[in-house]
C-alpha positions in Angstrom: 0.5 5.2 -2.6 1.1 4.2 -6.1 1.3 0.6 -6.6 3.8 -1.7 -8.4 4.1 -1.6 -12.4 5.2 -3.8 -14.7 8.7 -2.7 -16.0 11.3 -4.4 -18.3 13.6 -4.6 -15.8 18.0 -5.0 -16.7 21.1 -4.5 -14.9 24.4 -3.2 -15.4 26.9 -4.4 -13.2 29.6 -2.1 -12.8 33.2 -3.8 -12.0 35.7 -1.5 -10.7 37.9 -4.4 -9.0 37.5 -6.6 -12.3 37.1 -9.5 -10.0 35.3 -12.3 -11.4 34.5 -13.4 -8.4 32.3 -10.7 -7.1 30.7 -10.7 -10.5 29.4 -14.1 -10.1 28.3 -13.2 -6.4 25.9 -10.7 -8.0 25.1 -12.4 -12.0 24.1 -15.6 -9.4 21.8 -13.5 -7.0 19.9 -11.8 -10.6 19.9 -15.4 -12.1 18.3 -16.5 -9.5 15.9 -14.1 -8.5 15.5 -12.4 -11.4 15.5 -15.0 -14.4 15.1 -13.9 -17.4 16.1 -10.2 -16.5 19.5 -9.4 -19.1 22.4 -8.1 -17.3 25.9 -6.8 -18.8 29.2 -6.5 -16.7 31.1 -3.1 -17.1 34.8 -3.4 -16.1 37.9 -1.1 -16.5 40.5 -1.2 -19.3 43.3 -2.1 -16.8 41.4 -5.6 -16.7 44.0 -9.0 -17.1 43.3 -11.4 -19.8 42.6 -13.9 -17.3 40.0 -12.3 -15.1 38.4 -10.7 -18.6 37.6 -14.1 -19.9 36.5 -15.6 -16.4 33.6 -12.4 -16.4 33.3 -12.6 -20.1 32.3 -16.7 -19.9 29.0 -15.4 -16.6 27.7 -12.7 -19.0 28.2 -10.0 -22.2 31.4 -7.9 -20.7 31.7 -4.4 -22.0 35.3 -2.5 -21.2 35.5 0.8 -20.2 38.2 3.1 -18.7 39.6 3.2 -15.3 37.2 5.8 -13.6 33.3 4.7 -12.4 31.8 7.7 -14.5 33.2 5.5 -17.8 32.2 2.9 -16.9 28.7 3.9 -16.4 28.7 5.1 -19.5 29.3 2.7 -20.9 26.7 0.6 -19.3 24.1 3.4 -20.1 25.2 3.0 -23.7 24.6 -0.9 -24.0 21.5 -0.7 -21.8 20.2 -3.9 -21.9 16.6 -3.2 -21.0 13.7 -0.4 -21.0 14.5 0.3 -17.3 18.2 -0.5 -15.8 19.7 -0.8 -12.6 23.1 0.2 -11.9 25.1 -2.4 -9.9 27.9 -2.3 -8.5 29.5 -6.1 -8.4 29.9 -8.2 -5.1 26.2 -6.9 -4.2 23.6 -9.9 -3.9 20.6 -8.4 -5.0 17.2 -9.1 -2.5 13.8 -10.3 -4.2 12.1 -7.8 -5.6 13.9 -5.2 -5.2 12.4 -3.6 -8.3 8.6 -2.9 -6.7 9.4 -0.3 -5.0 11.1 1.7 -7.6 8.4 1.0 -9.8 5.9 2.4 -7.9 7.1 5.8 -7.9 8.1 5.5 -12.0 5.3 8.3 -13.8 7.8 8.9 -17.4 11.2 8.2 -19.1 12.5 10.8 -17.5 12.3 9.6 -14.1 15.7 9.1 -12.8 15.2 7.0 -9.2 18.0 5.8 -6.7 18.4 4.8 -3.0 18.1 6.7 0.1 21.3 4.9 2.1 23.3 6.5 5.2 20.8 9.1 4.9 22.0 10.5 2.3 19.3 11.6 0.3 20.6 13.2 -2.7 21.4 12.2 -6.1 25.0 13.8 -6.0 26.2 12.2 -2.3 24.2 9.5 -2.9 25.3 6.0 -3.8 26.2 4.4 -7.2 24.3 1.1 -6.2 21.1 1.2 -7.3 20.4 4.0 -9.4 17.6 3.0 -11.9 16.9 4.8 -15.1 15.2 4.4 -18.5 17.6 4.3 -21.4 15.8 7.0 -22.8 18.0 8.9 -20.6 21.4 7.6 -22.6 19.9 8.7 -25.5 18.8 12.2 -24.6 21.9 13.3 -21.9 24.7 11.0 -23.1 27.8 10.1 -21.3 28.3 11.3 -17.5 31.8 13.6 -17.7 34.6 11.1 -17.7 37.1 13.4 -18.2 36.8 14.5 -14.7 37.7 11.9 -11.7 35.8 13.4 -8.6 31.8 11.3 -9.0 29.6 13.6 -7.1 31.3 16.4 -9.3 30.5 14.1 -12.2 27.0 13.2 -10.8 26.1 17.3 -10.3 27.3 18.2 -14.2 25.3 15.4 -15.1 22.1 15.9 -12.9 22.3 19.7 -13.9 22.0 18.4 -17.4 18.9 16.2 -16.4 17.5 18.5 -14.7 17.4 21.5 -17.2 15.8 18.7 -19.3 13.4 18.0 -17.3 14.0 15.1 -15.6 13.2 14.1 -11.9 15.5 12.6 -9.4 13.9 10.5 -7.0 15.1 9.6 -3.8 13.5 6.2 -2.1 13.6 5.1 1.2 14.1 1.4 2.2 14.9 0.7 -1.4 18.2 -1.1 -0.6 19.3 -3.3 -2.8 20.3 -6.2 -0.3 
C-alpha cells in the first residue's frame, strides 16, 4: 500500500442552505484540526444580506448561483490550495482525513472521492469529499451549470475528465466524519 504524502491541502465549503451556522460547524472543525489549511465558503446568489455577512466575517465567501454544479464552480475557480476538498457545510471534518486520499494521489490528474452507501461511482457518488488538484479547473473548467440534474452534470463532466485523461478514484473508509 502506498503510504501518506505530503499535500497542500484546502477546502471549499459548499453552502447550499446559506446558513451561517452550519458554516461555522465545519470552518471550526478545519480550524481546529486543520490549522493553517485555507478554506473558502461557496454559497448561492439567493443568499440574505444578513446571513452573507455573518459567513463572510468566518472566512473569504464567494457567491454563486442557486444550483450545486455553480457553486462548485466556483469553488474550483478560487481554489485555494494545490489539492482541495469539496465540503459540503454542516459536516465536522475527522483528523486526518486527508492520509488516506493522499496515499492513492500518483498526478494532477487524479480526481479522488468517497466510497459512501456503497455507492462507488463518481456520478451516484456524493458531493462531500471529492478531492482534486486545481489543475483540474484549469484544464476542464466549469461543471455544466446550465443543467439542474448533478449526476447528469457529474457524467458530462467526468466524460470530459476522462477523455483527458484523468482518473477517478473511488476510496473506501474515506469518510469525512
Amino acid at each position: 500500500m502506498n503510504k501518506p504524502k505530503h499535500i497542500e491541502l484546502g477546502f471549499i465549503i459548499i453552502v447550499p442552505e446559506n446558513n451561517p451556522k452550519l458554516a461555522e460547524i465545519t470552518a471550526s472543525s478545519l480550524k481546529f484540526k486543520y490549522s493553517g489549511s485555507p478554506f473558502i465558503f461557496v454559497v448561492t446568489e439567493s443568499i440574505s444580506d444578513m446571513c452573507y455577512d455573518d459567513i463572510s466575517k468566518i472566512g473569504i465567501v464567494f457567491r454563486g448561483g442557486n444550483t450545486y454544479s455553480s457553486l462548485i464552480s466556483l469553488g474550483m475557480m478560487h481554489a485555494p490550495s494545490e489539492w482541495n476538498m469539496i465540503i459540503i457545510s454542516g459536516t465536522q471534518m475527522r483528523s486526518n482525513a486527508h492520509q488516506k486520499y493522499s496515499c492513492f494521489i500518483d498526478s494532477p490528474k487524479d480526481i479522488l472521492f468517497p466510497i459512501v452507501d456503497r455507492k462507488a461511482n463518481f456520478i451516484e457518488g456524493t458531493l462531500n469529499g471529492i478531492m482534486f488538484n486545481k489543475f483540474a479547473y484549469e484544464e476542464l473548467g466549469n461543471m455544466p451549470n446550465e443543467i439542474s440534474d448533478m449526476q447528469e452534470c457529474k457524467a458530462i463532466w467526468g466524460y470530459k475528465a476522462c477523455n483527458l485523461g484523468y482518473k477517478f478514484k473511488a476510496l473506501v473508509g474515506a469518510g469525512l466524519s
